[in-house]
C-alpha positions in Angstrom: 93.9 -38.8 -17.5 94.3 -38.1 -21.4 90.6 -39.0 -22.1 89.1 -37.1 -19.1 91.3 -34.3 -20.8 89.8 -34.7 -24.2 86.4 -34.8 -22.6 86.6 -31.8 -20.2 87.3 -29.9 -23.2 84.8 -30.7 -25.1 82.5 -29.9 -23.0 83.6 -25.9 -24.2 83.9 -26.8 -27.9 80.1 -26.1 -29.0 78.6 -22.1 -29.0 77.4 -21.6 -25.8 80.6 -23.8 -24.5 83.0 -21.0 -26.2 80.9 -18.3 -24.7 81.7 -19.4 -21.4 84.9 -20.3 -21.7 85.5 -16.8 -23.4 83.8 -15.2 -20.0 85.6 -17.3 -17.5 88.9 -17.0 -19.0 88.6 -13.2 -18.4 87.5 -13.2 -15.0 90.3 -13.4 -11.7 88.2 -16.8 -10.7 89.7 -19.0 -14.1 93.1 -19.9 -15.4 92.9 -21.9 -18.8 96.2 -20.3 -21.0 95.3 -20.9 -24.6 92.1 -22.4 -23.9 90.0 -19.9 -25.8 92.2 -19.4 -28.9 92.0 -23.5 -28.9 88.6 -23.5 -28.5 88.2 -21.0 -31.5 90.7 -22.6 -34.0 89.2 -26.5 -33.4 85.6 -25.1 -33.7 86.5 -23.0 -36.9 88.3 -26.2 -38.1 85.2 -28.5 -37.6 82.4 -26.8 -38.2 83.3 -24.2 -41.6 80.4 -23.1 -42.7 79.8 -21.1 -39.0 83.4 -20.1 -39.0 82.1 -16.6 -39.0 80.1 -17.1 -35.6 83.0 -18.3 -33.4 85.1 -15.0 -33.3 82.1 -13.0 -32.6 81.0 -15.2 -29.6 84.5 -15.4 -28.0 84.3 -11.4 -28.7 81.1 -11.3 -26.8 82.3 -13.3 -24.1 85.5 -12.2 -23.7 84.2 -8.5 -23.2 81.4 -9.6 -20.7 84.3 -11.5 -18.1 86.5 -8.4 -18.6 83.1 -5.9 -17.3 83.2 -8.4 -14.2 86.8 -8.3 -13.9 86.8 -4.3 -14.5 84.0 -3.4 -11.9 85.8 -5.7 -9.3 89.4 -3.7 -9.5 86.7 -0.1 -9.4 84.8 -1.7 -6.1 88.2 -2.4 -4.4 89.9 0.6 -5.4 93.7 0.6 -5.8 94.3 -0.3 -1.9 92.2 -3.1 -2.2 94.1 -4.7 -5.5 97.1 -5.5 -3.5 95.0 -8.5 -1.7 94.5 -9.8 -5.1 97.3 -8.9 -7.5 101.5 -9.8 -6.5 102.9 -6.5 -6.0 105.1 -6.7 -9.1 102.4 -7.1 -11.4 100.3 -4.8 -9.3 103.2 -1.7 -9.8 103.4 -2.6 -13.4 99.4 -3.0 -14.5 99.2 0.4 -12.6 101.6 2.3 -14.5 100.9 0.8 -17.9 97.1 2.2 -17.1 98.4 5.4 -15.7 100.9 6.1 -19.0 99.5 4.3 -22.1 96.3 5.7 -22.0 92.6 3.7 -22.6 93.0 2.6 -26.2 96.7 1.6 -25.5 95.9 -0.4 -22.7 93.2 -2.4 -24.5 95.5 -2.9 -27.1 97.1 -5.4 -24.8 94.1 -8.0 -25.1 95.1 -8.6 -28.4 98.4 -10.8 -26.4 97.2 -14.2 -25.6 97.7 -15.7 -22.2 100.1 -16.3 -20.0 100.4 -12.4 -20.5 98.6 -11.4 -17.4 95.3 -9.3 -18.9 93.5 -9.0 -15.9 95.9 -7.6 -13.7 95.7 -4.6 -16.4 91.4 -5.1 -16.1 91.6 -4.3 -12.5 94.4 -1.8 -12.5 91.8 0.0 -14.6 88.9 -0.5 -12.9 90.2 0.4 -9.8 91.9 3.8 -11.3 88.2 4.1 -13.2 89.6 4.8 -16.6 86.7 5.0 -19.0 84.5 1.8 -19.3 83.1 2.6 -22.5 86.2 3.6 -24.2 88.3 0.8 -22.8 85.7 -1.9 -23.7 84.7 -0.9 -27.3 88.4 -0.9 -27.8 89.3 -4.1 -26.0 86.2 -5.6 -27.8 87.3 -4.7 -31.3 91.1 -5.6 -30.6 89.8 -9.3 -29.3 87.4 -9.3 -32.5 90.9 -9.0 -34.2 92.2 -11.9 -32.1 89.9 -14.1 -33.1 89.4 -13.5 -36.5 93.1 -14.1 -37.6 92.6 -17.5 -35.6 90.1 -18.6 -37.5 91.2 -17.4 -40.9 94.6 -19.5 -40.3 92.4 -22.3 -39.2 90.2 -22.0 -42.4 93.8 -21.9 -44.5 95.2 -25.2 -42.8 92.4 -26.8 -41.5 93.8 -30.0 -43.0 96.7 -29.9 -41.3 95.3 -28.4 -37.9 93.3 -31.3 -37.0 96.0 -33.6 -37.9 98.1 -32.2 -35.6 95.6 -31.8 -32.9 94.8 -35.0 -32.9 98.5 -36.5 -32.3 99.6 -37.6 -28.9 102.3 -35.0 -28.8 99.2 -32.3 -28.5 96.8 -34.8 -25.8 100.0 -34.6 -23.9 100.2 -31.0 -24.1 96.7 -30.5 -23.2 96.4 -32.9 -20.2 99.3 -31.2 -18.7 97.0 -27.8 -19.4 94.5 -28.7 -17.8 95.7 -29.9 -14.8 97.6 -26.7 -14.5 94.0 -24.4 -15.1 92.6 -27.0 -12.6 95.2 -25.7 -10.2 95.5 -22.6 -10.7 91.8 -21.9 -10.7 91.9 -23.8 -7.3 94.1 -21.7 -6.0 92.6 -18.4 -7.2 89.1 -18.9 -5.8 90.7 -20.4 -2.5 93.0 -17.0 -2.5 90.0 -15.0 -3.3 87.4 -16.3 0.0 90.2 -16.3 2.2 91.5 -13.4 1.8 87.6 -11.8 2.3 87.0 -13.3 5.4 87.3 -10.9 8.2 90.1 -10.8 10.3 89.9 -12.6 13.8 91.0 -10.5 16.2 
């Protein structure tokens, strides 16, 4: 299980591997906490001399699974969020939209997961903040992100791999996996079934 681990993720550790990653991590249909910020910090680690590429293509795709995410919560509108969100988190992502305002909320993208961002990207979509506003923001906050991940990795890039390469850490991100495997599982079978009409 460990080496089908090692390989599933490197299947996202090259640029066009981050860029999807980065997009499917911010979309209702994937569940991979950490992923991305791994996926940034290993390739930053490996590959120095395009250190400065990595931030910039999370960024990119980070922003582009967040319009998906965003235009879903405005097509359902706020009735339709409770089929998709607990109603908790639903109460909670609608009153931090509501009260913090468009630059506050995308502030929040600069938390990694398990914080739940895209209960917050529908929330908004569905009370149609501004787009433009909320994306340029979110985009320059996950820029941020990014960019402090790879400057640690460039300061202890030594010491990064080394530890990424212990058993302690294949451990960690078997168990990972298997949980984004589930819980991605369980999203998109949540998702259809709760769009198929009722049977009368």
């Amino acid at each position: 299980m460990r080496g089908f681990s090692r390989v599933l993720f490197q299947l996202f550790l090259s640029p066009a591997g981050l860029l999807v990653l980065a997009a499917l991590e911010s979309t209702v249909f994937f569940w991979f906490p950490f992923g991305i910020d791994a996926a940034v910090i290993v390739l930053a680690v490996r590959h120095p001399d395009s250190r400065w590429l990595y931030p910039l293509l999370a960024t990119i795709g980070s922003v582009a699974g967040t319009v998906v995410t965003y235009e879903m919560g405005r097509k359902l509108g706020e009735a339709g969020l409770e089929r998709y969100v607990p109603a908790r988190r639903l109460k909670s992502a609608k009153a931090a939209v509501e009260k913090r305002g468009t630059i506050a909320l995308a502030l929040l993208g600069i938390i990694p997961p398990p914080f739940p961002f895209t209960a917050f990207v529908l929330a908004a979509g569905a009370l149609k903040i501004n787009a433009l506003t909320f994306l340029a923001a979110l985009g320059i906050v996950r820029l941020m992100r990014f960019a402090i991940e790879t400057i640690l990795a460039a300061r202890y890039g030594t010491t990064v791999l080394r530890w990424l390469n212990s058993d302690l850490v294949a451990e960690v991100v078997t168990g990972i996996i298997v949980l984004a495997i589930i819980g991605s599982a369980i999203s998109i079978y949540a998702l259809f079934r709760k769009r198929r009409p009722a049977v009368a």
